[in-house]
C-alpha positions in Angstrom: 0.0 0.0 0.0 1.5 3.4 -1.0 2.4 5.4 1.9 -0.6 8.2 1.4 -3.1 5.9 0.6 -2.3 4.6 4.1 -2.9 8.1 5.7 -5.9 8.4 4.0 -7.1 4.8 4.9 -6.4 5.4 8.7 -7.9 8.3 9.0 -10.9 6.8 7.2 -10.3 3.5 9.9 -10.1 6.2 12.6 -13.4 7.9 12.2 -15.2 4.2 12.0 -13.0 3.0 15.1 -14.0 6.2 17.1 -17.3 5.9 16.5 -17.9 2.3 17.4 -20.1 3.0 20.4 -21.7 5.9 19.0 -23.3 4.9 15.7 -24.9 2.4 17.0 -26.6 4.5 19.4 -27.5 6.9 16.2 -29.2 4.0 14.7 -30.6 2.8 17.5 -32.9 6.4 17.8 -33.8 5.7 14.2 -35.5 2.3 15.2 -37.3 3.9 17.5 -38.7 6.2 15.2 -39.5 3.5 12.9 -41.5 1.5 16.0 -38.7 -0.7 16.7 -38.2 -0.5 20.1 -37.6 -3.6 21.8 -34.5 -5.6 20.9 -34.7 -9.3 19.9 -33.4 -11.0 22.9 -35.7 -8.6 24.8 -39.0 -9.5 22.7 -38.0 -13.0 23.5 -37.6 -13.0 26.9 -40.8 -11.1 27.3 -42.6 -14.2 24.6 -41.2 -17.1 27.5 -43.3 -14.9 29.7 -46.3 -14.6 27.7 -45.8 -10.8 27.9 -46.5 -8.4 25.5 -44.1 -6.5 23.8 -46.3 -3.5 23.7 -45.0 -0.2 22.1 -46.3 2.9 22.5 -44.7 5.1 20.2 -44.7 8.7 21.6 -41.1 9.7 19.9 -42.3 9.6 16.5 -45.4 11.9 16.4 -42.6 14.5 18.0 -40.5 14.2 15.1 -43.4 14.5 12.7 -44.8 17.7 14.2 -40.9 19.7 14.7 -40.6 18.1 10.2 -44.3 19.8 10.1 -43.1 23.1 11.7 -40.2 23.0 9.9 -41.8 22.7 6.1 -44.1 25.5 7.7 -41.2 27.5 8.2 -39.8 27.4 4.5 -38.1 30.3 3.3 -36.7 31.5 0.0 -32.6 32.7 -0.6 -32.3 36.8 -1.3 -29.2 38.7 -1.8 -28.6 42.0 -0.8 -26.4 44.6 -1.9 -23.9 46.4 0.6 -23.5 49.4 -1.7 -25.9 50.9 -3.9 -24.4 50.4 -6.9 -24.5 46.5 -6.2 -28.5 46.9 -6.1 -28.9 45.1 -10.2 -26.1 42.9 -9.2 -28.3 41.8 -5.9 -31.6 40.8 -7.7 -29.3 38.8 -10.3 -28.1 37.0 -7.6 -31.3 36.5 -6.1 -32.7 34.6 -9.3 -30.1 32.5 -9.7 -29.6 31.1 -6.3 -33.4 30.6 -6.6 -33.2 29.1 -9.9 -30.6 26.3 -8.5 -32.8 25.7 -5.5 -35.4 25.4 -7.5 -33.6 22.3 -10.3 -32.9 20.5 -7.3 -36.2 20.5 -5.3 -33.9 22.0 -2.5 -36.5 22.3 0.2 -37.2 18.3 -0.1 -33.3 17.8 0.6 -33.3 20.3 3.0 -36.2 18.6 5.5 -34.6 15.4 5.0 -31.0 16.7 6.4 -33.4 18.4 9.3 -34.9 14.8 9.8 -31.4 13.2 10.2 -30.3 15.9 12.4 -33.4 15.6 14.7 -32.7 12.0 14.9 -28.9 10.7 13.9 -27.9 14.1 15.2 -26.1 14.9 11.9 -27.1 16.1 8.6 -25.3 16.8 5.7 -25.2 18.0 1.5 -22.5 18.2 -1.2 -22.8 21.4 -3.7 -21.1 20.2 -6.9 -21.8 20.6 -10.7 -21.8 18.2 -13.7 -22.1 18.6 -17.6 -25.9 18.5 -18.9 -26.8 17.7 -22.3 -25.7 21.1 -23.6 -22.8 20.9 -22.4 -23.1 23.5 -19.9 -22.4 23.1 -16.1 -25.3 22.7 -13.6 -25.3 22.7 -10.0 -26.3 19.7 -8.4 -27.1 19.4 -4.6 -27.3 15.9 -3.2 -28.0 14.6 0.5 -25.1 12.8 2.4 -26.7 10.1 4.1 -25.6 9.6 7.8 -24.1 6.3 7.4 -21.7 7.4 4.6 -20.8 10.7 5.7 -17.5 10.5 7.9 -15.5 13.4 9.2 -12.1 14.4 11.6 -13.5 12.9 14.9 -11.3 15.8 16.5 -13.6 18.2 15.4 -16.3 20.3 17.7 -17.4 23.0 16.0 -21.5 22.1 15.1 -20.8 23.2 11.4 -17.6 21.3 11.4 -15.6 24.2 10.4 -12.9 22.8 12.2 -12.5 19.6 10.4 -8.9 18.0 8.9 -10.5 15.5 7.0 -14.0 14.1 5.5 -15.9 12.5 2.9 -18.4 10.1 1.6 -18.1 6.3 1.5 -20.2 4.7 -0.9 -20.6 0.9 -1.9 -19.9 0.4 -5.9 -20.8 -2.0 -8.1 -17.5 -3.3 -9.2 -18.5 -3.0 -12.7 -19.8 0.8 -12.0 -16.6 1.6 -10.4 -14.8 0.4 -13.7 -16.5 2.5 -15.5 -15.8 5.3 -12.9 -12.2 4.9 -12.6 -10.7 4.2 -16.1 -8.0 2.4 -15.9 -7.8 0.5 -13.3 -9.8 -2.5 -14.5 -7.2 -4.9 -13.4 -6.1 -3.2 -9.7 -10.3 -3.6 -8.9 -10.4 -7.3 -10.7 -7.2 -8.2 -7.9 -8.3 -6.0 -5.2 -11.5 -8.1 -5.3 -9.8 -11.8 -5.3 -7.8 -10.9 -2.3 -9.3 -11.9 0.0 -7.0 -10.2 2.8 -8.3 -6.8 1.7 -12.0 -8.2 2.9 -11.4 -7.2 6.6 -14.4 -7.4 8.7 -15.6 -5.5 10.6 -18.7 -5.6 12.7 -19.8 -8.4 10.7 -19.3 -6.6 7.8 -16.7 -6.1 5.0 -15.1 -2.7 5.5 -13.5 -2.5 1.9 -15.0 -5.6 -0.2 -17.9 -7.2 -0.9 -17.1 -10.7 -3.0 -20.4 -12.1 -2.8 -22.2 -9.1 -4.1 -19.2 -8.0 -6.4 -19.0 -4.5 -4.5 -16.5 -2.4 -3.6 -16.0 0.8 -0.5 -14.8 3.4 -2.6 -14.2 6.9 -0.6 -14.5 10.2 -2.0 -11.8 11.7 0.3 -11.0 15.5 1.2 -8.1 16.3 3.5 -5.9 19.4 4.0 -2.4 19.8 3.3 -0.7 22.5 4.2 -3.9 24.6 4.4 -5.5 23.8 1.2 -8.0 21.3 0.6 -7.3 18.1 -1.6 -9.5 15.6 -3.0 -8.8 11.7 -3.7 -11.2 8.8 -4.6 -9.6 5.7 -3.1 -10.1 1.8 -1.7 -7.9 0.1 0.5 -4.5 -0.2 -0.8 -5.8 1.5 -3.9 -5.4 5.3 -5.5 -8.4 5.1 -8.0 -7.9 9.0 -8.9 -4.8 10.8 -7.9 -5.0 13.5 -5.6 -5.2 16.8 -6.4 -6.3 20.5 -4.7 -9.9 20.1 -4.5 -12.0 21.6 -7.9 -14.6 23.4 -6.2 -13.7 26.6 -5.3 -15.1 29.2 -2.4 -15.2 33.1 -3.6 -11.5 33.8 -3.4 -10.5 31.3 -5.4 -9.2 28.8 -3.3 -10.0 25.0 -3.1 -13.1 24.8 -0.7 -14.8 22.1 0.9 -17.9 20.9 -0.6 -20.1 19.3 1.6 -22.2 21.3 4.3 -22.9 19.1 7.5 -24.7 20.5 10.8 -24.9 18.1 13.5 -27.7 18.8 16.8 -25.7 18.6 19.9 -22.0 16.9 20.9 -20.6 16.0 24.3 -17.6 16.4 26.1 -16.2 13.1 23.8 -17.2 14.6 20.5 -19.9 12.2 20.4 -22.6 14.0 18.1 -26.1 12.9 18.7 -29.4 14.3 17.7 -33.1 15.7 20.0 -34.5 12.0 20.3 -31.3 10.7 22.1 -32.9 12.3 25.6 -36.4 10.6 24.8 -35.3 7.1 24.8 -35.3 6.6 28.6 -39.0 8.1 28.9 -39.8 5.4 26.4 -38.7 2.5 27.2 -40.1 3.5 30.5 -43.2 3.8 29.3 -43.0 0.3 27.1 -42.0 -1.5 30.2 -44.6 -0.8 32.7 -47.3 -0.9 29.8 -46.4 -4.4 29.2 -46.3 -5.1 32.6 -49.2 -3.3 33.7 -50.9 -5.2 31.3 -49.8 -8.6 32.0 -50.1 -8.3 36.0 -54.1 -7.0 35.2 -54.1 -9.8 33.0 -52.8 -12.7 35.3 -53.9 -14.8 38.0 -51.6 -15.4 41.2 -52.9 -18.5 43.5 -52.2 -19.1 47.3 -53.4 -22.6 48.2 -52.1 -25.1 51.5 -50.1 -28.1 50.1 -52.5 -30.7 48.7 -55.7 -29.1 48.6 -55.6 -29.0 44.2 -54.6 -32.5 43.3 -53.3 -31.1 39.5 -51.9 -27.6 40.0 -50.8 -27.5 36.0 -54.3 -28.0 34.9 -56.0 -25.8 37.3 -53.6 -22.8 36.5 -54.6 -23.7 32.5 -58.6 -23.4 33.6 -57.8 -20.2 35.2 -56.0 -18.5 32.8 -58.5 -19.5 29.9 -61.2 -17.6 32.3 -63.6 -20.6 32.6 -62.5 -22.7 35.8 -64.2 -25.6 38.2 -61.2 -26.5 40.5 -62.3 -29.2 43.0 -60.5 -29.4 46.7 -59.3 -32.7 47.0 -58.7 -32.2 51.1 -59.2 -29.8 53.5 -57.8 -26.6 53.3 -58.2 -22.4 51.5 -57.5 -21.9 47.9 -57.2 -18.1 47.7 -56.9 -15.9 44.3 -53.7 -13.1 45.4 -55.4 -9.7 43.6 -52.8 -8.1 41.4 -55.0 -4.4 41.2 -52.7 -2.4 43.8 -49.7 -3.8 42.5 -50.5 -3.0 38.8 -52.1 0.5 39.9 -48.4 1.7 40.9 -47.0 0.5 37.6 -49.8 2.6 35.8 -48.9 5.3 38.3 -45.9 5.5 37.4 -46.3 5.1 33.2 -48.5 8.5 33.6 -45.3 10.2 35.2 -43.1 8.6 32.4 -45.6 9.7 29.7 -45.7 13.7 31.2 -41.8 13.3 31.3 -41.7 12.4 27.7 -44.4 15.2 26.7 -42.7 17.8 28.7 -39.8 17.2 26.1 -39.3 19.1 22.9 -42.4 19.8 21.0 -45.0 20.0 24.1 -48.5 19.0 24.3 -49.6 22.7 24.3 -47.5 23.5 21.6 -48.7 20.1 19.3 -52.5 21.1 20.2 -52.5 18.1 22.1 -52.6 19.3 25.8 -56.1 17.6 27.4 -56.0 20.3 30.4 -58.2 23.2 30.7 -55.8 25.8 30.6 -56.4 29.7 30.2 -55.7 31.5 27.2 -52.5 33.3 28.8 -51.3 30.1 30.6 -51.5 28.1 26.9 -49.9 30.7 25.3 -46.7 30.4 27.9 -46.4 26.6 27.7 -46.4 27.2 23.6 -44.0 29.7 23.7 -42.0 27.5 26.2 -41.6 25.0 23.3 -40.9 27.4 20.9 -38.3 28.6 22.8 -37.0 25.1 23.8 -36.5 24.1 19.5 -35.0 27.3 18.6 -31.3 26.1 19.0 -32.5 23.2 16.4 -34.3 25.6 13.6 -31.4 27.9 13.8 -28.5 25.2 13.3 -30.9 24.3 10.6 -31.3 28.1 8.8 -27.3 28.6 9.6 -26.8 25.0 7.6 -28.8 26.6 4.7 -27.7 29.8 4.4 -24.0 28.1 4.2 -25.4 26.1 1.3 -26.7 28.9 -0.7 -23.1 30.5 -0.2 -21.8 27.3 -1.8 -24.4 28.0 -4.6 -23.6 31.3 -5.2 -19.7 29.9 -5.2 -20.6 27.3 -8.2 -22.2 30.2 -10.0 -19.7 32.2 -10.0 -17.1 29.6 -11.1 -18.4 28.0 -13.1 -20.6 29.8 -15.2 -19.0 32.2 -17.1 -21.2 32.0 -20.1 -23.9 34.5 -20.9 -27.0 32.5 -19.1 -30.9 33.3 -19.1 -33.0 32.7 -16.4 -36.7 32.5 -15.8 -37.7 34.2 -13.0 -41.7 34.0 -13.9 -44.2 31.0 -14.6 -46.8 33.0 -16.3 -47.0 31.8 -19.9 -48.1 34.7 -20.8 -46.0 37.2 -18.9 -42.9 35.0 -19.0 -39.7 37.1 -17.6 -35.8 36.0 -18.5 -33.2 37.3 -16.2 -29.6 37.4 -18.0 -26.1 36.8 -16.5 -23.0 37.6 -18.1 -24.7 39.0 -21.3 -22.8 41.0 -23.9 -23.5 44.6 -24.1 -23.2 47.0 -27.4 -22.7 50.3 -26.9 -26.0 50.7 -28.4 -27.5 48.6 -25.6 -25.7 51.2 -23.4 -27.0 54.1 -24.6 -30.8 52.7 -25.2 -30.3 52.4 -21.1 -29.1 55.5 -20.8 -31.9 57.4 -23.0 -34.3 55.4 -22.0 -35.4 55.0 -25.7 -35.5 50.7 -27.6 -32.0 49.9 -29.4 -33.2 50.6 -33.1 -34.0 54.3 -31.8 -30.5 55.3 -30.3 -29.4 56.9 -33.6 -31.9 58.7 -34.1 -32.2 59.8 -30.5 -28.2 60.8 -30.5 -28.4 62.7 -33.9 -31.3 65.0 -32.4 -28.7 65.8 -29.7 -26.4 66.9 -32.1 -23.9 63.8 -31.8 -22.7 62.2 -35.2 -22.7 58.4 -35.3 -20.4 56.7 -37.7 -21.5 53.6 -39.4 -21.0 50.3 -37.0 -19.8 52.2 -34.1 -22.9 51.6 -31.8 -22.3 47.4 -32.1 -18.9 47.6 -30.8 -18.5 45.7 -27.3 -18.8 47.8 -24.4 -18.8 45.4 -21.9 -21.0 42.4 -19.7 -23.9 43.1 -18.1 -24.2 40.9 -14.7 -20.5 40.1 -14.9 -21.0 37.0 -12.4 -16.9 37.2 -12.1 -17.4 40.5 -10.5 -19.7 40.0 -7.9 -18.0 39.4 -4.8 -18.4 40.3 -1.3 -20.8 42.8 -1.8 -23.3 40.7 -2.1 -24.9 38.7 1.3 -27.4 36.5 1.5 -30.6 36.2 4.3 -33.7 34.7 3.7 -37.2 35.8 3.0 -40.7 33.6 3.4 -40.9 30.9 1.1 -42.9 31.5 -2.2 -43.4 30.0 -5.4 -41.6 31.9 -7.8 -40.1 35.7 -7.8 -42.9 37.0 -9.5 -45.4 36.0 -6.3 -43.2 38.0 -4.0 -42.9 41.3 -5.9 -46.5 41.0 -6.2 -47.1 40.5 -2.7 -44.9 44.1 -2.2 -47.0 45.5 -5.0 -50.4 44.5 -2.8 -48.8 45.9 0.3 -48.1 49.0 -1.9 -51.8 49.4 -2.7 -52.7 48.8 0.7 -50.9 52.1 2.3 -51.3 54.6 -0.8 -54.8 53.5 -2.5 -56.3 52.9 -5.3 -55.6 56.5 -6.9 -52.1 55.7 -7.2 -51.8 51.9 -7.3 -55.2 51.0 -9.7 -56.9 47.8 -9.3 -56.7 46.9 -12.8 -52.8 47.0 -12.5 -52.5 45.0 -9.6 -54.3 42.4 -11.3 -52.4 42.4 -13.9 -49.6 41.5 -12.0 -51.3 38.8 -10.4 -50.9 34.7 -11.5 -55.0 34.6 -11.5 -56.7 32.7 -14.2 -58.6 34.9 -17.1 -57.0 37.6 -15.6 -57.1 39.6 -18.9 -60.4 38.6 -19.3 -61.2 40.1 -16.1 -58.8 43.4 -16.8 -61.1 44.3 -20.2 -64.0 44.1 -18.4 -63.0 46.0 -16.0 -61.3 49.0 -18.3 -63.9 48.4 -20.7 -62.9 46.8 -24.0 -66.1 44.9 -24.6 -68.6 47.1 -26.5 -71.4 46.9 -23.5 -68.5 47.4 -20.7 -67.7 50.3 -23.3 -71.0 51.3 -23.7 -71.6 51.4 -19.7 -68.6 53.3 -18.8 -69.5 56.1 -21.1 -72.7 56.4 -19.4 -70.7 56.2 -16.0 -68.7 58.9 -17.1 -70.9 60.9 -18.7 -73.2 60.7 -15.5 -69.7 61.7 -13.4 -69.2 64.1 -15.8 -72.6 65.9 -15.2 -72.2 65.2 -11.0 -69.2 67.3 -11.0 -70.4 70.1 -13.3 -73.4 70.3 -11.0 -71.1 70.8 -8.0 -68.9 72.8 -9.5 -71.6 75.5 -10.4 -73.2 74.8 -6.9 -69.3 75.3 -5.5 -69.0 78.3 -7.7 -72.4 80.1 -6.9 -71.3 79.6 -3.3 -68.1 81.5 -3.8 -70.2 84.3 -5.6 -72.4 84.7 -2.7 -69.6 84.7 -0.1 -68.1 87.5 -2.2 -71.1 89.2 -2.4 -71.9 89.3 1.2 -68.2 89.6 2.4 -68.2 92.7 0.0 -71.6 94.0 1.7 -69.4 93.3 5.3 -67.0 95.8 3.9 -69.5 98.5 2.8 -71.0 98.3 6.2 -67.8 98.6 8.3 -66.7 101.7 5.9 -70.3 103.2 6.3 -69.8 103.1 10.2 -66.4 104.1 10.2 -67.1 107.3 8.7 -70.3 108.1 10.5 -68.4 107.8 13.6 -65.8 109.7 12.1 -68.6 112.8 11.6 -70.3 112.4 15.0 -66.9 113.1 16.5 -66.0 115.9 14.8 -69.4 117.9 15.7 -68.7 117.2 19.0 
């Protein structure tokens, strides 16, 4: 084996050896999700005594209702620009991280990571990009299932920021892996005939699987000297040579492509997800339910020593619920009652079943609470829960918004093509948002003068500016230059909507809501609305149809007459408040100088 395909192999053997104890504890909390909560030698023991292996499944309708809130929760990516002059470069952005979230159904994939890191503890996602049928790159996002997603076990950090090393392990077929790996036919043809490569380990091969004809092959990242590396590899075997890893973060260097978050992690680095701390609350309450039920269920018999003759066959009549039993000699045959023994086991299943619903998502928060509870006290036990699964939504939003990054990182690596996107589902309205397109100078000046393409000579001659022939469809540059948006640009969220169109109408409604209809008419809201017969709706309503037409002449001729009439009723008013404030005058002046005469004869 060549010395770093060693390295790479133990640290691979490291992660599996360290987590020995640990995984099986992660799998363990998905059985119990899945209903499988006793163990076999437990359901056996429990058969010899003709107990029930009840299960009461309380952990699983937790996990449905926090995957509920969470798809209620949804949200969309939206860039924003730190400087003004970024504000075009934003909503580009904005489409095309939407657009890629979008081809990949991201919000599935994204609820599935949340339901592995509710349960497992640890979620993950790889951002990558492979050739479609065009030819062109697209962005793929793909889960990482937990139990082929291994990382540096030294690690703490939640977001594993502080790896060394990680990857994905994947069973191949060995034919598959041919395929995958040309060139290396015969290594994979000898690899799989030695059979001191097929170490086992927990009952299982760790590198190769003869009888199925698989092989472990690892996609492998690792840092050297500070820069990420990626191999593909099987034991004792370099199926692609290392190399600095090809995706690359927005400076350029070699990133690391997969995205994990992980719930919680101990003082040992064990990570482990919200249904580890229910398991104890339900196996309590499995236990005494099973045996509640079989001491209610079961007959206990005190009797002095040959007063049944056949003990065996008078147990069988009891316990069939039909029994004659005959004394053979003198002496009691008492029944024992079982009530006050099996009244503290019940007694003690309530407590474990308000322990467990105390936990997580509460009663009061899941609607399920049975108490009569005022409206105030209700509200605190919900926001309680709230409270309580913040820590989990926000690992989740973080984990998201460090995807979309990754997105934005793809984008601007790898497409550095001229690109159009659509942005709107109307099939009549349908809108194409362009990256890296090629601009004219006549493209430049029809923005600038506001005026179509075809009318920029014309609009520059009437300004007195002579255009030669030819010189308006030189290249003046790329509009939404993908290469040059860098840091300006962040990314938050916004609530979850269908496509970009919905949400600028939603602004535009707001809109019409604060200033009214006399600035923001009906008619163009509903234009800019996804309703069906819209426009058939919007000629009604501005009257294209010769008896709309027809009606809204009469409307307006009726207005028409309405305001004349209270114009001349508004005018003859202002006449007669002239008039009489006129009179006023006279009056005052009148009195003024009669007081003026009465004083001088005095």
């Amino acid at each position: 084996m060549a010395e770093d395909t060693k390295v790479w192999v133990d640290q691979y053997i490291s992660y599996i050896d360290g987590t020995n104890e640990t995984r099986p504890l992660n799998e363990r909390d998905r059985d119990y999700v899945d209903h499988k909560q006793w163990t076999t030698d437990e359901a056996r023991v429990l058969l010899g005594r003709k107990q029930a292996a009840v299960v009461m499944n309380r952990i699983k309708p937790k996990v449905d209702f926090l995957l509920g809130l969470e798809r209620q929760q949804r949200t969309d990516p939206r860039a924003y620009p730190r400087t003004p002059e970024h504000s075009d470069d934003a909503e580009a952005v904005t489409d095309a991280l939407r657009f890629v979230a979008d081809n990949n159904d991201f919000d599935q994939l994204a609820s599935d990571v949340f339901d592995e890191l509710l349960v497992e503890g640890t979620g993950a996602g790889i951002i990558e990009v492979e050739k479609n049928g065009n030819d062109e790159f697209e962005i793929i996002l793909r889960q990482v299932d937990f139990d082929r997603f291994y990382y540096d076990l030294h690690s703490r950090r939640k977001n594993f920021s502080d790896i060394g090393f990680g990857g994905i392990s994947t069973w191949l077929d060995l034919a598959e892996a041919k395929k995958m790996f040309e060139g290396h036919d015969e290594d994979l043809d000898a690899l799989s005939q030695n059979i001191t490569l097929s170490d086992v380990h927990e009952d299982r091969p760790k590198w190769i699987d003869k009888k199925g004809k698989r092989v472990r092959v690892n996609e492998h990242y690792f840092k050297k000297d500070g820069i990420w590396n990626l191999v593909f590899f099987t034991e004792g075997l370099e199926l692609r040579k290392a190399a600095p890893a090809p995706m690359k973060d927005e400076f350029g260097e070699p990133e690391f492509p997969i995205e994990a978050v992980s719930a919680y992690i101990d003082r040992n680095n064990a990570r482990y997800g919200a249904v580890r701390g229910l398991i104890h609350p339900q196996d309590e309450i499995n236990h005494r339910r099973s045996k509640a039920l079989h001491m209610l269920s079961n007959i206990r018999v005190v009797s002095d020593p040959g007063v049944v003759e056949d003990t065996a066959d008078a147990l069988n009549k009891l316990a069939s619920g039909k029994a004659w039993i005959e004394k053979e000699t003198q002496g009691e045959v008492n029944l024992l009652d079982n009530t006050e023994l099996s009244q503290g086991q019940l007694a003690m299943l309530q407590e474990a079943k308000s322990e467990i619903d105390a936990q997580g998502a509460n009663a009061a928060l899941t609607g399920n609470d049975p108490r009569t509870q005022s409206g105030r006290a209700l509200e605190a036990r919900q926001a309680g829960g709230v409270v309580e699964l913040g820590p989990l939504f926000d690992l989740h939003r973080a984990w998201k918004r460090r995807v979309y990054r990754q997105i934005w990182h793809r984008i601007k690596q790898f497409w550095d093509e001229e690109k159009w996107i659509r942005v709107t589902d109307d099939e009549k309205n349908t809108k194409f948002v362009a990256l890296n397109q090629p601009l004219t100078d006549r493209d430049r000046f029809a923005e600038e003068l506001g005026v179509q393409p075809d009318q920029v000579e014309q609009a520059l001659q009437e300004m007195g500016a002579t255009v030669l022939p030819g010189a308006l469809d030189q290249p003046a540059g790329i509009k939404a230059n993908v290469a040059e948006m860098d840091v300006d640009i962040i990314v938050a969220e916004s609530p979850d909507t269908i496509n970009i169109q919905q949400e600028q109408f939603a602004e535009i409604v707001n809109l019409a809501g604060v200033y009214g209809p006399q600035f923001v008419p009906f008619d163009a809201v509903l234009e800019l609305s996804s309703l069906r017969n819209k426009d058939e709706i919007i000629e009604r309503l501005r009257g294209e149809s010769p008896e709309a037409a027809e009606a809204v002449q009469a409307e307006q001729a009726k207005q028409d007459q309405t305001e004349a009439l209270e114009a001349d009723a508004t005018q003859s008013k202002a006449n007669r408040d002239k008039a009489a404030a006129a009179k006023d005058i006279a009056t005052a002046q009148q009195i003024q100088q009669e007081t003026a005469l009465g004083g001088n004869n005095l």
